[in-house]
N, C-alpha and C positions, 0 to 999 in steps of 0.2 A: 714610872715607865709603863707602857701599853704595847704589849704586840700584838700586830693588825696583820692579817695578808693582803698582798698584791697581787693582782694578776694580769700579767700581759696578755694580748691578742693570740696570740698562740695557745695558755692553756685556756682562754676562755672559748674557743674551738675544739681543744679535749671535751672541756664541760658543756656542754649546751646543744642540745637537739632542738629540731623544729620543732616535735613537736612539742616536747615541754613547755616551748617560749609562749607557744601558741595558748596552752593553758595559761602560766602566768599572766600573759597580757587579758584572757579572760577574766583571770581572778581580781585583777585588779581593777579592770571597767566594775567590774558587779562591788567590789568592795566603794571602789566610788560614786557607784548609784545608788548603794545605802547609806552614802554620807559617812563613812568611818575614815575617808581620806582627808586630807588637805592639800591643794595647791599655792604655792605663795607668786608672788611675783614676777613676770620676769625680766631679767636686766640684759639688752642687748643695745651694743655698741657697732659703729662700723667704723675701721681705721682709714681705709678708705671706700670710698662708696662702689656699692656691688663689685666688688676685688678682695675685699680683708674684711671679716668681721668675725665677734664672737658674741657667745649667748651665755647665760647662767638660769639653769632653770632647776627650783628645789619645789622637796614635798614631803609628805607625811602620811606613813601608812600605816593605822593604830592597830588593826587585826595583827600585823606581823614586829608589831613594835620598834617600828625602825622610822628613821628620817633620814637625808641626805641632798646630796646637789648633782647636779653634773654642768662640768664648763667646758665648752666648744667651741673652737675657733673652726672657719673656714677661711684660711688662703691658695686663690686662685692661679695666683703665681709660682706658689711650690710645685705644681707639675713641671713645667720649665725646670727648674732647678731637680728636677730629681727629688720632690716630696712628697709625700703625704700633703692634700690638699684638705683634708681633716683630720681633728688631733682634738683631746679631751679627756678628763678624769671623769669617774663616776666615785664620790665619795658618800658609807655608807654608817649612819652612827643610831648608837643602842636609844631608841626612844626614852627608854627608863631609868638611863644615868647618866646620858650624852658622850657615852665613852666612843670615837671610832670603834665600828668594825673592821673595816677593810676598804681596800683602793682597788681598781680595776679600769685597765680601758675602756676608752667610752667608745670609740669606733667601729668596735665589730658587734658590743651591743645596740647601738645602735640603729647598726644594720637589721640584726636577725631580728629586734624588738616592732622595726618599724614595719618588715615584712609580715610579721607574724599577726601586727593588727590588721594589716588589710585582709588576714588571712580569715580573722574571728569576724570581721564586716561581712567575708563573703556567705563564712561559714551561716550565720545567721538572715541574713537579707538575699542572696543571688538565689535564683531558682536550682534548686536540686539537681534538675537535668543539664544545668550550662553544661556546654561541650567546649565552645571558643571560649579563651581568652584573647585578651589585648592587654600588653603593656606599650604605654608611649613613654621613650625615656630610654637611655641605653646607658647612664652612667652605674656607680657602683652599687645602687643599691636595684639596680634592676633583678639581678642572680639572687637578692634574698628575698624580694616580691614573687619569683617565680616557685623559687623553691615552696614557699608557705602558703602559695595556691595552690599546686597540686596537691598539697596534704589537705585540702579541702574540699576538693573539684571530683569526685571519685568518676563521672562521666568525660573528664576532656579528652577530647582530639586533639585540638588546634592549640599552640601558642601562635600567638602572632607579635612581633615586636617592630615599631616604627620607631625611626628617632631621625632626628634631622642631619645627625651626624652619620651619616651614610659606612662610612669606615666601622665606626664605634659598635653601629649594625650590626654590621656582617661580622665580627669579629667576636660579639656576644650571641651569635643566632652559630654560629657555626661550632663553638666550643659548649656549647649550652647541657647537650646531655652528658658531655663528659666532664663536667665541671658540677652539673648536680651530682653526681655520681662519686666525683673524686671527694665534691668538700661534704656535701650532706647525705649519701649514702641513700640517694635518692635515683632513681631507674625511671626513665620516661620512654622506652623504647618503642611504645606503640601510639606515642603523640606525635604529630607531625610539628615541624618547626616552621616557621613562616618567616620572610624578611621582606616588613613592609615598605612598598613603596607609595602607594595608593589610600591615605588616610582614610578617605572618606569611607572607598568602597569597604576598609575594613573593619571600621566604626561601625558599619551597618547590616554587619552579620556578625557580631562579636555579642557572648551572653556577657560578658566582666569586663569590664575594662579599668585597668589602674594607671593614673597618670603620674608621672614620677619625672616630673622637671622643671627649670628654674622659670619658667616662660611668665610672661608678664601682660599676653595678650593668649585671648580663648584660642583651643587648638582644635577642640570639637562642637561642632555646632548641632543648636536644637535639632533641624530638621533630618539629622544622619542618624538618630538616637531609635532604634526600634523598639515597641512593645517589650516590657520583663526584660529589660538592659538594668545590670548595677555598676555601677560606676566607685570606685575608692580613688577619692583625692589625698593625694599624697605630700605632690611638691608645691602646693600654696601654703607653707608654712613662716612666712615672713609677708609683713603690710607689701600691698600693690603686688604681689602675683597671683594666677590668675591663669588658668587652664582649661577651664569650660565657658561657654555659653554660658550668661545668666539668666535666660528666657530656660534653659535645661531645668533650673531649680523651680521653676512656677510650676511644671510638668510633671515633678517628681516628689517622690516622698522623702522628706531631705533629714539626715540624722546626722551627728558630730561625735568630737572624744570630748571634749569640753566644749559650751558652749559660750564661756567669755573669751576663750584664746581664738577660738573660732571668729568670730563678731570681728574683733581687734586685728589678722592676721591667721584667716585663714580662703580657703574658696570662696566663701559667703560674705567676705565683707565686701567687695564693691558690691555686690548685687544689693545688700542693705544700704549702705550710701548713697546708692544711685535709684534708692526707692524700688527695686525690681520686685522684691523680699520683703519680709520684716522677718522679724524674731518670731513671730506666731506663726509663720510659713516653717519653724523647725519642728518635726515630728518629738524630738527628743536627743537621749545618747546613747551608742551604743550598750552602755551598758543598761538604763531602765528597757533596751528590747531585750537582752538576755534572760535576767532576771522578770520578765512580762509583765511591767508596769507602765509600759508604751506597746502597741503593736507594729509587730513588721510590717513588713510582706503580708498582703490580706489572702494577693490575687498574682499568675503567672503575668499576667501584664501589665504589673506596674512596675513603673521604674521608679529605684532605689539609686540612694545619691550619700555618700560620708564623705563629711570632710573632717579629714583627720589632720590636727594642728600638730601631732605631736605633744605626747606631758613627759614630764619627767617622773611620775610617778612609774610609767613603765620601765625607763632606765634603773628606775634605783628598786621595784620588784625583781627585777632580771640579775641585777647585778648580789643583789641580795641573794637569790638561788643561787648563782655562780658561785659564792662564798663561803657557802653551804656544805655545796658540794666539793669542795677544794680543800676545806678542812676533813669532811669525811674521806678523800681520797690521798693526801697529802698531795696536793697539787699547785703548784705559786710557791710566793715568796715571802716567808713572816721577818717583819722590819718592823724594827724599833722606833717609837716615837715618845 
């Protein structure tokens, strides 16, 4: 018999600050630009096409002696019904005797882990001075992209947020600092909020821009893009979606979290299909700019470009601290297996 903790969505909101995550998902790009990680395969299904599917994505991370999975389903029809439209474990086991560690939600890590990289992209690639942001995209992972840019933006003014859903807008622009406030103990009182109506014109005064939606045709084009613009792609995480302009990526200095999930099922792959790219058009991955075995940012006006697929290495780093800290605080639930 083995007891493991669990932890619901709730204590992993006790345990977990921004900015922690922020390092872990640091540490784990650099640990996987020294080659001490592994990514395995990953296995994704759709039950029905764009309405139901789920993914299995695992990995290996030898500095921290751990290995694991995490399994994600997305159905579009449990909002209807009063669901949760994502659902998922993160399971986490001892490298060196394969015993479980522990189980944990995968949805609010997923959230805070996904934010938190766009936040180490900015941190390292956007110009020091951004003042604007831009997020496109108003679904649930918009409130943990915001939050883990401010904790890297130390100049903003502006948020600015578009999304097509006009409602979903105004309902996240208008709860926005009291909802950083209540969930991440985060204060924005002297940024102004924006609710876009006018893509373009806000594309073309924005230093950051992060995209965070399901779209399947570009939503920003070349010509909007100014001098020292960085861009994090976010929602091209599955084959044929597709957020930017591909003539954007000839223009820019293009980096990835991985660069075969990327290829297969991320921003960059039509542009490679379609001949716009190749793979030598990739500067590298976030993590060889960290650790400075790729160069950034040279110059204030170049534009910087990630596409982030998503690893599950970051789930099962995060979840891994979360377990951590949950046994040193007595926090969750130890179950028998």
């Amino acid at each position: 018999m083995v007891k493991i903790k669990s932890l619901d969505s709730e204590s992993l909101k006790l345990l977990l600050s921004i900015n922690d995550i922020i390092q872990i998902v640091e540490n784990v790009y650099k640990s996987k630009a020294c080659n001490s990680t592994m990514t395995w395969p990953t296995i994704f299904y759709e039950f029905q096409k764009g309405k139901a599917d789920m993914d299995i994505k695992s990995g290996y991370i030898q500095n921290e002696n751990i290995f694991g999975h995490k399994t994600a389903s997305w159905f579009q029809e449990n909002e209807v019904n009063g669901l949760p439209t994502l659902n998922g474990l993160i399971t986490i086991y001892n490298a060196k005797n394969g015993i479980p560690i522990g189980i944990t939600g995968a949805e609010y890590i997923t959230g805070i882990r996904t934010g938190a990289s766009s936040a180490v992209t900015i941190k390292h690639l956007a110009n020091k001075t951004s003042e604007d942001l831009l997020i496109i995209g108003s679904g649930n992972q918009a409130l943990f992209q915001i939050a883990s840019a401010v904790t890297v933006l130390p100049n903003l003014k502006n948020i600015r947020v578009y999304s097509r859903n006009i409602e979903k807008t105004k309902l996240l622009t208008s709860n926005l600092k009291k909802n950083l406030k209540e969930n991440f103990n985060i204060f924005i009182d002297d940024i102004e909020i924006i609710n876009v109506i006018n893509l373009r014109e806000n594309v073309e005064s924005s230093d950051v821009i992060i995209t965070i939606t399901p779209s399947k045709e570009p939503l920003i084009k070349k010509e909007w893009i100014k001098k020292g613009t960085h861009i994090s792609c976010v929602g091209a995480d599955m084959p044929d979606k597709q957020e930017i302009d591909p003539q954007i990526l000839k223009i820019a200095k293009v980096y990835v979290d991985d660069l075969e999930h990327c290829i297969k099922s991320g921003e960059i792959e039509k542009a490679i299909k379609k001949g716009t790219i190749t793979a030598k058009n990739i500067y590298g991955t976030v993590g060889e700019v960290i650790i400075d075995n790729i160069r950034g940012r040279t110059s204030q006006d170049d534009i910087t470009v990630v596409d982030l697929t998503g690893m599950a290495l970051l789930d099962i780093g995060t979840a891994y601290h979360a377990l951590k800290l949950a046994n040193q605080n007595n926090i969750g639930t130890t179950i028998n297996i």
